[in-house]
C-alpha positions in Angstrom: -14.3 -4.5 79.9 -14.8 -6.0 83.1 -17.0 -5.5 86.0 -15.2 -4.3 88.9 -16.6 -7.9 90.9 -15.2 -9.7 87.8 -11.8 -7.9 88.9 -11.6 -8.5 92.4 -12.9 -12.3 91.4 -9.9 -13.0 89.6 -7.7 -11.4 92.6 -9.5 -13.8 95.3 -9.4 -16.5 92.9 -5.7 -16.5 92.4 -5.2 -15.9 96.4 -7.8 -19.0 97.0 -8.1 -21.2 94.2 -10.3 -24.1 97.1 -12.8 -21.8 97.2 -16.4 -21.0 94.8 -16.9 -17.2 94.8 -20.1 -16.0 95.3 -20.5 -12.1 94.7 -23.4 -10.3 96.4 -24.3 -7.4 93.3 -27.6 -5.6 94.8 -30.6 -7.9 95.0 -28.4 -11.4 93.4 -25.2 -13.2 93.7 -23.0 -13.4 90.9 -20.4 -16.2 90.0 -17.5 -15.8 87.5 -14.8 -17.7 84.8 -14.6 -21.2 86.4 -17.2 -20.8 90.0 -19.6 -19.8 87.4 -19.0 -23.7 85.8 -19.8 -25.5 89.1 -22.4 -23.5 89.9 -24.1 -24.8 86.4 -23.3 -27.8 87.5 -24.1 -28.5 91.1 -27.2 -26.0 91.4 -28.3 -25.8 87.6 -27.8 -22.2 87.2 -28.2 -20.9 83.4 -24.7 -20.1 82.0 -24.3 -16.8 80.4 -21.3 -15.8 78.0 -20.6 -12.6 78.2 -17.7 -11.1 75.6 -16.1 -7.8 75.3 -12.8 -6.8 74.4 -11.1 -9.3 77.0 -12.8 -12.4 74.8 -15.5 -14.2 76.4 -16.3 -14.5 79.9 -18.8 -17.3 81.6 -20.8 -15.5 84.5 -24.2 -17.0 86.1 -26.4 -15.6 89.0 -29.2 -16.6 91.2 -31.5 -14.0 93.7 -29.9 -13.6 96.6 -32.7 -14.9 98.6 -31.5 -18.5 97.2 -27.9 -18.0 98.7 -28.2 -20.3 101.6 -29.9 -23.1 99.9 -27.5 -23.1 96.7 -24.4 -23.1 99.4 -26.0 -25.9 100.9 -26.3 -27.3 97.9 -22.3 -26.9 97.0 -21.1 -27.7 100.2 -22.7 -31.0 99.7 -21.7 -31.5 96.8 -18.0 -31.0 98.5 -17.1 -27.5 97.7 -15.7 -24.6 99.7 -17.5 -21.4 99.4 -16.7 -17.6 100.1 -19.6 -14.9 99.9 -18.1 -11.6 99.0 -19.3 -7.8 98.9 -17.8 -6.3 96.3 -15.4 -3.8 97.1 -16.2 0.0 96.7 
């Protein structure tokens, strides 16, 4: 089953395919499916597979205190980002 971020993540996703994702979740930011695959890449996150009944999904996180340096990071690396609060 998936997290109520990885649900609204695949709405803004389909609405704004330009843009990397990142999801504040309490103390860290959260990337999902395909943002969580540049984020490897450009700022070396650790991947993480997560499966359930869905198949497998590819999440990664950092703290949150890291956000402004890992968007400067993907913003040079020429990506556009969008931070987003999860909805309630």
């Amino acid at each position: 089953m998936k997290s109520p971020a990885q649900k609204q993540h695949e709405k803004l996703k389909a609405a704004h395919p330009e843009f990397v994702h990142f999801f504040r979740v309490g103390d860290f930011i959260q990337l999902y499916g395909d943002d969580a695959g540049v984020a490897v890449r450009v700022i070396g996150c650790v991947p993480v597979t997560r499966k359930d009944d869905d198949g497998e999904h590819l999440m990664t996180g950092f703290p949150a205190d890291q956000l402004e340096k890992c968007l400067r990071k993907m913003i040079a690396a020429g990506h556009k980002c969008a931070v987003c609060d999860p909805a309630a």
